[in-house]
C-alpha positions as CSV (number, residue, x, y, z in Angstrom):
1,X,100.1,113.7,93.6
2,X,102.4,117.0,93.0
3,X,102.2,117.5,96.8
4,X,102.6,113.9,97.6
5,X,105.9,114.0,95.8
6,X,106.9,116.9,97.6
7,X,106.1,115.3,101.3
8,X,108.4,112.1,100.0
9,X,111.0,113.8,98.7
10,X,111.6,116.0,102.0
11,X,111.5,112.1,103.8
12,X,114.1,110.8,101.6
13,X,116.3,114.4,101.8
14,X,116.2,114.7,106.0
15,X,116.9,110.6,105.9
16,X,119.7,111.1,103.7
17,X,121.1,114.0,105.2
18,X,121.2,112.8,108.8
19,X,122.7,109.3,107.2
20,X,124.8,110.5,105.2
21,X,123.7,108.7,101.7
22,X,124.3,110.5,98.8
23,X,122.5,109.1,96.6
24,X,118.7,108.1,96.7
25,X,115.5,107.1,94.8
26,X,111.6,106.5,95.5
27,X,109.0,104.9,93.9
28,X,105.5,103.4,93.9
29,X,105.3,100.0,92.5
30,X,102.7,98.1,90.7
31,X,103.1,94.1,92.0
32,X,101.4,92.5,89.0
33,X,103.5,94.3,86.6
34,X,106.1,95.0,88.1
35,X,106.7,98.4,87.2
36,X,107.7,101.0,88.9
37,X,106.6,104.7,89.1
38,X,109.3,107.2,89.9
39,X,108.6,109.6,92.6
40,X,111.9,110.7,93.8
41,X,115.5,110.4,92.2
42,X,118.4,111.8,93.6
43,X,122.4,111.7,93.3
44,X,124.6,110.9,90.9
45,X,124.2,106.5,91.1
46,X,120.6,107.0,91.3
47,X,120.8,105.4,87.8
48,X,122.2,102.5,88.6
49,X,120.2,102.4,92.2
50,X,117.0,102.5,89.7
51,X,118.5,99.3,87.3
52,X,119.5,97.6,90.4
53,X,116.5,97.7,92.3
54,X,114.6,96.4,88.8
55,X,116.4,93.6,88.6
56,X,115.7,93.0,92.0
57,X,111.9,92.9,91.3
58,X,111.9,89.9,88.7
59,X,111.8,86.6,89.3
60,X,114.2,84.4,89.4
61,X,114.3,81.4,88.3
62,X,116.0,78.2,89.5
63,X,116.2,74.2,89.5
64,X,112.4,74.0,91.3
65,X,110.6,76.7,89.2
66,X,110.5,80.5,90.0
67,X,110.2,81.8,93.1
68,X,109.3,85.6,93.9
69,X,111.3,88.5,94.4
70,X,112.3,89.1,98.3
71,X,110.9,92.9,97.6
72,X,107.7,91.9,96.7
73,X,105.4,89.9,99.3
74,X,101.4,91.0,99.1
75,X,101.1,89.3,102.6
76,X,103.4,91.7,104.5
77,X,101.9,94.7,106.3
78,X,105.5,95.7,107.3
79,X,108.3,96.4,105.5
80,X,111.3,94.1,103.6
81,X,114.4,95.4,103.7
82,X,117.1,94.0,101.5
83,X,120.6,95.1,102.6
84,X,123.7,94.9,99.9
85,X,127.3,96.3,99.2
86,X,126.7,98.3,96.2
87,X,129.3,100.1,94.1
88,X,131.3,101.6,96.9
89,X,129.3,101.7,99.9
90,X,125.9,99.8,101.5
91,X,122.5,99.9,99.8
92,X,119.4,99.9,101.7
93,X,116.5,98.8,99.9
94,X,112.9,98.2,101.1
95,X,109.5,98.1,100.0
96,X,106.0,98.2,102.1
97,X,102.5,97.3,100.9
98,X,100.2,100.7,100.4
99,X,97.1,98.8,102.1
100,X,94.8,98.2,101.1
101,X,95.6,97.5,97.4
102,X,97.6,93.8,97.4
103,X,99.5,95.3,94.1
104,X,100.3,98.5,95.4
105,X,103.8,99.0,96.9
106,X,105.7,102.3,98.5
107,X,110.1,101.0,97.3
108,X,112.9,103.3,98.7
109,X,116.6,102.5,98.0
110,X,119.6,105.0,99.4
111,X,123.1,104.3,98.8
112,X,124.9,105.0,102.2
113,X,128.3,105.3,103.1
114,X,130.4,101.6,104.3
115,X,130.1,101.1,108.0
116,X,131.0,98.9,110.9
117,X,129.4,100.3,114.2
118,X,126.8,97.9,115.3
119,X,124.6,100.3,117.0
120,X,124.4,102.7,114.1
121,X,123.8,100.2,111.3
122,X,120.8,99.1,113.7
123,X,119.6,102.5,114.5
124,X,119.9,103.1,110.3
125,X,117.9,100.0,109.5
126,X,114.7,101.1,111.9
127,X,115.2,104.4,110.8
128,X,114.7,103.1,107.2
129,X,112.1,100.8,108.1
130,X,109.9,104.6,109.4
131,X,111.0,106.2,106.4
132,X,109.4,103.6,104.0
133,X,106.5,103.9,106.6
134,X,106.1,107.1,105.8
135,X,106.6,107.2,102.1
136,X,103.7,104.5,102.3
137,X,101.4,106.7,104.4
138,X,101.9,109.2,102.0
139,X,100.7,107.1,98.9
140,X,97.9,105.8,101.0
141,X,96.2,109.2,101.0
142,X,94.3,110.0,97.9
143,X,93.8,113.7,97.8
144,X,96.4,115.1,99.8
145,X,95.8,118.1,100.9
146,X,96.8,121.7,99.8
147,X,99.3,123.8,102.2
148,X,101.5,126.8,102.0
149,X,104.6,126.6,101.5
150,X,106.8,124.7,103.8
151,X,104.2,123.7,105.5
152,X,104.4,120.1,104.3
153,X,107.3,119.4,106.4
154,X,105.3,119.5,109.5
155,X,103.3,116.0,108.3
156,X,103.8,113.6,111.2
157,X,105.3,111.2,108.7
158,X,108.5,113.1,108.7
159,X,108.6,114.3,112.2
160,X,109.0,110.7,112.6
161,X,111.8,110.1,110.7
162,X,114.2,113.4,112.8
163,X,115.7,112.5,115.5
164,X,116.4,116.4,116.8
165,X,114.6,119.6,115.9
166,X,115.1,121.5,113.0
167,X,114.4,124.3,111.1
168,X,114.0,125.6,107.5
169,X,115.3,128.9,107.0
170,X,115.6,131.3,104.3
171,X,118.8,133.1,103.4
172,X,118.2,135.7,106.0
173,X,117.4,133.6,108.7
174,X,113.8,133.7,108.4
175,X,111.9,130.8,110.0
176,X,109.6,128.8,107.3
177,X,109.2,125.9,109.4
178,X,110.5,124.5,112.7
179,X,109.2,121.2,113.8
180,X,108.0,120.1,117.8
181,X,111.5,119.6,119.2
182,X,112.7,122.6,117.5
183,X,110.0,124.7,118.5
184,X,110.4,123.6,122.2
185,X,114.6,124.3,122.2
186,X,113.6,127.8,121.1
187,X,111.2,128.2,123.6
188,X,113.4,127.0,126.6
189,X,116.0,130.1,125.0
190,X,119.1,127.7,125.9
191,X,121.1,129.6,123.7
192,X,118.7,130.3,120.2
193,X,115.4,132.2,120.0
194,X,113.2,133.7,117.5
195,X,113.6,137.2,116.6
196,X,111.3,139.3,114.6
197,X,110.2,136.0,112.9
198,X,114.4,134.9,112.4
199,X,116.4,131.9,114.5
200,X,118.8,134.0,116.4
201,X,121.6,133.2,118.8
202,X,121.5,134.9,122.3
203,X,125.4,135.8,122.0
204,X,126.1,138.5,119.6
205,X,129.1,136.9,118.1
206,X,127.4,133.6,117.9
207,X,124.7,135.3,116.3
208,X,127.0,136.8,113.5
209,X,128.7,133.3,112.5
210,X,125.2,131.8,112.5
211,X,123.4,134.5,109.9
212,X,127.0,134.0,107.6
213,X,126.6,130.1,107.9
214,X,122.6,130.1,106.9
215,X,123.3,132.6,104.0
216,X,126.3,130.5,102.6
217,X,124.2,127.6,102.6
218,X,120.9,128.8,101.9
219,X,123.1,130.7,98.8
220,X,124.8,127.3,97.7
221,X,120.7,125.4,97.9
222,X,120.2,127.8,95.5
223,X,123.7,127.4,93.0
224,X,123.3,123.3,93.6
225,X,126.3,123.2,95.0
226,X,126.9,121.1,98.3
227,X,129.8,122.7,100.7
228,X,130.2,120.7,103.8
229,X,127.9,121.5,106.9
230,X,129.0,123.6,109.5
231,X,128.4,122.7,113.2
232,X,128.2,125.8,115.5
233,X,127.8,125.4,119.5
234,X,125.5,128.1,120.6
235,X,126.2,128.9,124.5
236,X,123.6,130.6,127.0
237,X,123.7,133.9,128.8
238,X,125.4,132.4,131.7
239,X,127.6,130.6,129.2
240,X,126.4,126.9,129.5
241,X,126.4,125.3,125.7
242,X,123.3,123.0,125.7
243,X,122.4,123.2,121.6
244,X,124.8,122.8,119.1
245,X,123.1,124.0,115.1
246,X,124.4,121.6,111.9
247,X,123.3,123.9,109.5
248,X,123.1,122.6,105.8
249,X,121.5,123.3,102.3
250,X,117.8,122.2,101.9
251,X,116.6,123.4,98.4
252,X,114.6,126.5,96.2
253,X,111.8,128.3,98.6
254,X,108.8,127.9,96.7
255,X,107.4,131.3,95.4
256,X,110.6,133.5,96.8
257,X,113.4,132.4,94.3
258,X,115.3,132.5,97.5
259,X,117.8,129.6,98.3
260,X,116.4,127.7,102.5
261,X,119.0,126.1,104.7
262,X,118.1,123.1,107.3
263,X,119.0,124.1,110.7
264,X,119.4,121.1,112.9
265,X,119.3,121.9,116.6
266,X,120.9,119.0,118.8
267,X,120.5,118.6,122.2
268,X,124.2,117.9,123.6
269,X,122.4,117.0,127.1
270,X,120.4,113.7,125.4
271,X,121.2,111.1,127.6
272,X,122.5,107.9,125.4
273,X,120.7,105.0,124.7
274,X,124.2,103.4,124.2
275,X,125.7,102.3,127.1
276,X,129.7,102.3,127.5
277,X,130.2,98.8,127.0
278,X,128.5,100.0,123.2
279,X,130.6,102.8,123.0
280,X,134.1,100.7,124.3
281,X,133.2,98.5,121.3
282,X,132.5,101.2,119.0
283,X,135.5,103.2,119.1
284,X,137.5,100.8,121.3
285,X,138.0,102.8,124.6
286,X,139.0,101.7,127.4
287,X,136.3,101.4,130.2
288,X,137.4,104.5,131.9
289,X,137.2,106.4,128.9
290,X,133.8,104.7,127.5
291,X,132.6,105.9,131.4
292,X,134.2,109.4,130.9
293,X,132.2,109.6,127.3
294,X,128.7,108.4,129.1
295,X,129.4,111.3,131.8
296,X,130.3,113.6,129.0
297,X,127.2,113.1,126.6
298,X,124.9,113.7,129.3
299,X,126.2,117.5,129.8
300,X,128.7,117.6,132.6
301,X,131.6,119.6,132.9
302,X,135.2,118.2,133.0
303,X,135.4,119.1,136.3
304,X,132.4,117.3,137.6
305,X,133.4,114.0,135.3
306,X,136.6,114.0,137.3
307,X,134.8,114.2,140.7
308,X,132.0,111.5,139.9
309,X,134.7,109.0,138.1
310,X,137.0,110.2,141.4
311,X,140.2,111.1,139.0
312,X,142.0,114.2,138.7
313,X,141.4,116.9,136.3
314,X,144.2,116.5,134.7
315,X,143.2,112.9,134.0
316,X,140.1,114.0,132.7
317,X,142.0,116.1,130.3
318,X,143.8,113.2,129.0
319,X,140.8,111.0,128.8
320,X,139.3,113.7,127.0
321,X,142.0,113.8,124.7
322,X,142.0,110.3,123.6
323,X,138.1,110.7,122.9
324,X,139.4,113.4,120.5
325,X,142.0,110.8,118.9
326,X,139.8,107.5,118.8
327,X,136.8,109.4,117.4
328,X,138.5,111.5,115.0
329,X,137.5,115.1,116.6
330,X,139.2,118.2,117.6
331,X,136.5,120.0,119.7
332,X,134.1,119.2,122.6
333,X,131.0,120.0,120.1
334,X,132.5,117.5,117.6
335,X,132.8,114.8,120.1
336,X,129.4,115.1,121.2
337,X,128.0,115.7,118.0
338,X,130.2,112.4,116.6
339,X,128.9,110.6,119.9
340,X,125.3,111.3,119.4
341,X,124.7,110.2,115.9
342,X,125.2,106.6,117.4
343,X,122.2,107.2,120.1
């Protein structure tokens, strides 16, 4: 079960870190005594996640008897999702049956940031519902199997749960692991390639910000300490920036005593599932600037915004400028980076 842990623990960690929760906790549950086996706790009002979530699980009575907790429900194959302002933020907790025991249970609660967006509290919610998927999966298995180190974050039950590729590196840029999408970005050499067995960038200056950024955060995985992650665009030979890298803590390398960074490899050329009506509403932009933000997520230069959208580029500027303002970014990697957490 020491590797199970592991595998649901890394789920819970790239969910939280891609949400933006900062605190979190796992557990299997037993339905007829409603107990609760801890399997992952994290962040400092994991403590009063835990509490909360038992209360939750009793029942409660009223004028007609006592009816069952909404958590628990043997008949449900998917999940139940409970969804409450908690302290100062959202909680998101949910439970799924661990066929095929009826008393068996997979319960994950995070504590996420307060938002408003539609579209991302949506996209949050399904992403929740995968993750307790997968933390069920997990428990399903009852020998789970042995694998070197890293290597558990290549189970298809956290693949699921990324968006974007990533990478776990060591302090010197070593690759441990880099899942599908990450592998193919490195293959395509947009930018990032592997390099004697290290993720390098193509640029030479580039390539010196990104070995600083992975040591600083690989360094402070190791300390425990949580500096803010660092978003790096990594242009092509010919100049072009396709990838952007987010490049944060993940944790102790097993067997090396060395600190590992996540390197999270975005595609600024995704085209967005949101459509600029969703984005006007969003950040309230005008149509021609939710149209100019549509044009600009799916990779085109200013120049040939301005020529589809039939404006000048000095308008463009502008337009761009206001993106910067109503989003709350200074850069073109920010804004896309901003704009594609809400695909």
């Amino acid at each position: 079960m020491k590797r199970g842990r592991e595998i649901i623990t890394s789920m819970v960690d790239v969910f939280c870190r891609l949400s933006g929760a900062h605190s979190s906790i796992a557990a299997q549950l037993n339905a007829a005594s409603r107990t609760a086996s801890p399997l992952h706790v994290a962040g400092r009002e994991a403590s009063a996640i835990a509490s909360h979530c038992q209360a939750l699980l009793q029942p409660m009575a009223s004028d007609v008897g006592v009816r069952e907790s909404s958590l628990l429900n043997p008949s449900a194959e998917g999940p139940l999702i409970v969804h409450e302002h908690f302290l100062d933020g959202r909680l998101l907790t949910g439970t799924m049956r661990v066929a095929p025991d009826p008393n068996a249970f997979a319960l994950a609660s995070v504590l996420l940031p307060v938002r408003q967006d539609p579209i991302v509290l949506d996209q949050e919610r399904r992403a929740f519902g995968t993750l307790l998927q997968g933390i069920a999966d997990t428990l399903r298995q009852e020998v789970v199997p042995s694998r070197t180190p890293g290597a558990f974050m290549s189970a298809a039950v956290v693949d699921r749960c990324v968006p974007w590729g990533y990478v776990v590196v060591d302090e010197e840029g070593y690759i441990l692991f880099a899942n599908q999408r990450a592998r193919a970005a490195i293959v395509a050499g947009c930018g990032i390639e592997s390099r004697g067995g290290r993720l390098r960038a193509l640029r030479s200056v580039v390539d010196r910000t990104l070995a600083a950024t992975i040591n600083e955060m690989a360094k402070a995985a190791l300390e425990g300490t949580s500096p803010p992650s660092r978003v790096i665009a990594v242009p092509s030979a010919d100049g072009e920036c396709r990838f952007a890298l987010k490049v944060t803590p993940y944790g102790r390398g097993e067997g090396t005593g060395m600190g590992t960074a996540y390197v999270f490899i975005i595609d600024l050329k995704s085209r967005l599932r949101a459509n600029h009506e969703e984005l006007a509403c969003l950040f309230s932009l005008s149509d021609k600037e939710s149209r100019f933000a549509e044009l600009f997520c799916s990779g085109l230069r200013l120049n040939e915004i301005a020529a589809m959208m039939g404006i000048t580029a000095n308008t463009a500027r502008v337009h761009l400028h206001n993106l910067f303002k109503k989003t709350g970014t200074s850069s073109q990697v920010e804004l896309a980076w901003k704009l594609a957490r809400v695909l």
